[in-house]
N, C-alpha and C positions, 0 to 999 in steps of 0.2 A: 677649531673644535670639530670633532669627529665622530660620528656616531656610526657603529656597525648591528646592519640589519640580519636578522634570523631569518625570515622569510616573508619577504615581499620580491615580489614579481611584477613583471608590466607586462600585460597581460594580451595587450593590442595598441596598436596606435591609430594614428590620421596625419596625413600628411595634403593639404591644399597650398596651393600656390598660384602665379601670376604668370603671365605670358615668359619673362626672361629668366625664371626659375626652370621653365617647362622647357626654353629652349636649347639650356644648357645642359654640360654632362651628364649630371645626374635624373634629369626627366623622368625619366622610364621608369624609375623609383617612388615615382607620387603618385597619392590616389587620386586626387583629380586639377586639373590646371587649365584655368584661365584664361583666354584671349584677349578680354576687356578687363582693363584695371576697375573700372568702375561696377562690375560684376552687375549690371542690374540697375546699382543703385544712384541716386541723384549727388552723393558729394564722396570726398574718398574715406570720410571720416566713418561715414553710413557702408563705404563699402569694407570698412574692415570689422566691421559688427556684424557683416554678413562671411564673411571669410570665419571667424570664429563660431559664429552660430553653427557653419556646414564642417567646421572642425569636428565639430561633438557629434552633432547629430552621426556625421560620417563614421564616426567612433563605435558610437552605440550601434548603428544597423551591423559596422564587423563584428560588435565582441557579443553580439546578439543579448546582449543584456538590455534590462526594460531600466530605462533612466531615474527613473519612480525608486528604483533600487538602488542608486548611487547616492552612497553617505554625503559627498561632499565634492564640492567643484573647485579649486584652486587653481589660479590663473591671473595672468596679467597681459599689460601692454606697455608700448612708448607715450602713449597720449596723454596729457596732462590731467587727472585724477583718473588713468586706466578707464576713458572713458569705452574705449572699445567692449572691455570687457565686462563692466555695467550694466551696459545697454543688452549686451549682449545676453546677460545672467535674465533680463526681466522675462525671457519667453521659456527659463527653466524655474522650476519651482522648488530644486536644490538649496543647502544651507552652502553659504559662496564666501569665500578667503577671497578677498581683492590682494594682489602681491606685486610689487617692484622692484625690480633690479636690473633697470636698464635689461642689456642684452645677455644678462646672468639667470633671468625671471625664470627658465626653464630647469635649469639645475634646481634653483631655488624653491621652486614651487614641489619635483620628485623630492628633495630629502625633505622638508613638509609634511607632504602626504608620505612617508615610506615613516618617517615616526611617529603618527598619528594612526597609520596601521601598525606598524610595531608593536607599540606601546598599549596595542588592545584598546584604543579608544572609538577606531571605526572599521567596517570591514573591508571598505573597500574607497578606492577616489581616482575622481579626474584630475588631471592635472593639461593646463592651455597655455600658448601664451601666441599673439600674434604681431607682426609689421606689417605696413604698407608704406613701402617708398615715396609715393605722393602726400601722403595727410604725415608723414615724419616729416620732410623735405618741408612741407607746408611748417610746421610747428616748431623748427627746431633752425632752420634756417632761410629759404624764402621759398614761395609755391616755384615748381617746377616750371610755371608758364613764366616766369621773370627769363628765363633763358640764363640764369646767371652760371657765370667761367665755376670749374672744380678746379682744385689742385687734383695733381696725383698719386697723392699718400689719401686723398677723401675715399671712404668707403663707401658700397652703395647699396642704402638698406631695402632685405627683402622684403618682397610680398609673402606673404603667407601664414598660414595658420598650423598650430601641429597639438595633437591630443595623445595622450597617455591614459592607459584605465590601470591602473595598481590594485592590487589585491594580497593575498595569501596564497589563491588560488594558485598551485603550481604551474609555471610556462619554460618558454624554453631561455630568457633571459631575467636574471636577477637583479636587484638594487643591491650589492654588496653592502655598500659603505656610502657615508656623506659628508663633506666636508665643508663647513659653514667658512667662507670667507671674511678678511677685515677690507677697513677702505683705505685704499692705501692713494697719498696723491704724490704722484713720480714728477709732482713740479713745471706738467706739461697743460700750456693753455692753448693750445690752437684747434679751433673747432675741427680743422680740416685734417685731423692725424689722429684719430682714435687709436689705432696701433699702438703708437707711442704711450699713448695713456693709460691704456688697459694692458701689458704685455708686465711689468712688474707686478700690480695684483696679481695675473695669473701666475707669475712663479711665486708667489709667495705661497700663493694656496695652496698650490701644488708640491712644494716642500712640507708644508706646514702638514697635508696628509700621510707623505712618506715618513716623516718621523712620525706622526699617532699611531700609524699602521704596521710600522717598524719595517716595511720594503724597500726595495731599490726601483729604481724607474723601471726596469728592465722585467719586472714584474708584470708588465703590462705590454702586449702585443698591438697596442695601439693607445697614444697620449693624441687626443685632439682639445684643440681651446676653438673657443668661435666669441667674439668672431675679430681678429687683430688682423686680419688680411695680409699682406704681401710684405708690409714693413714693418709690423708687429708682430709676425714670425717671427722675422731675420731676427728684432732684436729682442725675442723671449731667449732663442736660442743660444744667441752669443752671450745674455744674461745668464741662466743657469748654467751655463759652462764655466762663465769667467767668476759667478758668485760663490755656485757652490759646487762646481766641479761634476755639474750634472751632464752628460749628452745626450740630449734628444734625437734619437736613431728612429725608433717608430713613431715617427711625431707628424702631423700634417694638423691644416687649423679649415674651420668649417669653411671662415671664408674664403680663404682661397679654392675651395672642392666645391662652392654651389655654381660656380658660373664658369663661363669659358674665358677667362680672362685675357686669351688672345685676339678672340672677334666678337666680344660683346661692352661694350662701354660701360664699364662697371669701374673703373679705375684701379684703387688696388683690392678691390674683392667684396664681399660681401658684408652687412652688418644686419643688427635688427636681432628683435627675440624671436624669432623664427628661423633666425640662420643657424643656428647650432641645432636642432631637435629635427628640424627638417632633413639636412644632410643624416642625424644619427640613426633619427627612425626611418627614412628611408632607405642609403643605400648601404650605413653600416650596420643594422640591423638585419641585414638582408645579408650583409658576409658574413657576421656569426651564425646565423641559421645554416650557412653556408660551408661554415668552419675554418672560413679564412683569421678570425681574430675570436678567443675564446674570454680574453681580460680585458675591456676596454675604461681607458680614462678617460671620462669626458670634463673638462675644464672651462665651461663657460665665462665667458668675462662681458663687462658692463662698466661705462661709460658715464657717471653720474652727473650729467652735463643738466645745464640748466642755464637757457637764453639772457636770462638776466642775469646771474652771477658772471657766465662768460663775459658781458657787456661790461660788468663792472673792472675786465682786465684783471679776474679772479685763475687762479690751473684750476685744471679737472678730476676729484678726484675717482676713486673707479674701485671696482670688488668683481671678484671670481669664487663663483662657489663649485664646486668638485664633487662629482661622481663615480664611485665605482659598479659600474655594469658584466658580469660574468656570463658566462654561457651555461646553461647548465641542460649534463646528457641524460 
């Protein structure tokens, strides 16, 4: 399902992160980044309800708006009832969407807020979503101090937090279009291969927009998914070739662009609901302003794993929901 927006805008972003976010390629491109994963605080659960909190606020000090004045907060996280961002909501006094979708939450959460300003219900929203590599790693598989082996198809989920403010207000980039994902399950149970899992959701959606929209891929000067990293590239790509005779020529995926995958221990690349918004708003945000890419897709995907079904020797299954972002002169 598809919906095309009249005018909504993203007006400003926020982009925070974690020592190995900051250390990597894209760096230079975030507003502020981390030394101590524990940022301050006493656990990593508490440090990612501080990563979200300096998301927003960061937010509001750029887009100089008084918070008082924001319709509406939409946001999520990995943690088990989006405790991050909960916690996080109690120090604002906003009407607040708690939202999930794995590491689709960002996509998720823009076509949200872009119909709910569309549709003249509100004027304006935030939109959050954040990871942190230690309280996921804790939750989802064992705390990082077990020392336990990775494969190397495991992805390795970001720290950080990223913020969106939407409006009407005219900017330099648009919410085009949005496209709600299914859950599709590709029959893959291994915790250790999200790629595999999530890399069919994303062509699905991403066909399913090209017919609504009536376009060719080639319509878009940049297709990114985030976050399928190194093996979930390889086989989105060999997948929409061999399904539906698609080539992915201006295609890269977040996680493989948020880290240096050659000298940083990240395995095959990045994950987390911060890995796709973080890369977008920082450093491709910054090449449309730039006029290097004027049409981009952005194609989030998510992992809809869960410690006890996976135990039960259940597959995994997983959703992509889809963005159209324009440049507008």
């Amino acid at each position: 399902m598809t919906f095309k927006f009249n005018d909504v805008y993203i007006n400003d972003t926020s982009t925070i992160t974690g020592p190995y976010e900051s250390e990597g390629p894209l760096g230079k491109y975030f507003d502020l980044c981390h030394k101590d994963l524990y940022f301050g605080e006493k656990n990593w659960e508490q440090a990612e309800v501080k990563l979200v909190d300096e998301a927003i606020n960061t937010l509001v000090n750029k887009s100089k708006i008084n918070i008082d004045n924001v319709d509406l907060l939409i946001g999520g996280d990995l943690l088990n009832q989006i405790v991050a961002s909960n916690y996080a909501m109690e120090k604002f006094k906003n009407s607040f969407i708690g939202i999930y979708a794995a590491c689709s939450t960002s996509t998720l959460g823009l076509i949200l807020g872009s119909s709910l300003i569309d549709g003249g219900f509100i004027n304006n929203a935030i939109t959050f979503t954040s990871s942190h590599n230690t309280s996921a790693e804790k939750q989802y598989r064992y705390p990082v101090e077990y020392g336990g082996p990775k494969h190397k198809s495991t992805t390795f989920t970001s720290t950080g937090s990223a913020a969106a403010l939407l409006s009407k207000n005219r900017s330099s980039i648009k919410i085009e279009s949005g496209t709600f994902g299914r859950v599709i399950d590709s029959k893959v149970g291994d915790v250790s291969n999200m790629g595999a899992v999530m890399a069919i959701a994303a062509a699905d959606t991403i066909v399913s927009h090209l017919k609504d929209t009536g376009r060719n891929i080639d319509y878009y000067d940049l297709v990114l998914t985030g976050d399928l990293g190194i093996y979930g590239k390889k086989i989105l790509k060999e997948y929409m070739l061999s399904e539906y005779n698609i080539g992915l020529k201006n295609y890269n995926d977040t996680g493989v662009m948020l880290y240096d995958l050659e000298n940083q221990p990240v395995y095959a690349g990045a994950s987390g609901p911060a890995c796709a918004p973080l890369v977008t708003y920082g450093y491709v945000f910054d090449q449309m302003k730039k006029g290097k890419y004027k049409k981009v897709l952005l194609a989030a995907t998510g992992a809809l794993m869960c410690p006890t079904m996976a135990n039960h020797k259940l597959t995994i299954p997983s959703i992509s929901h889809v963005v159209s972002l324009e440049v507008i002169s």
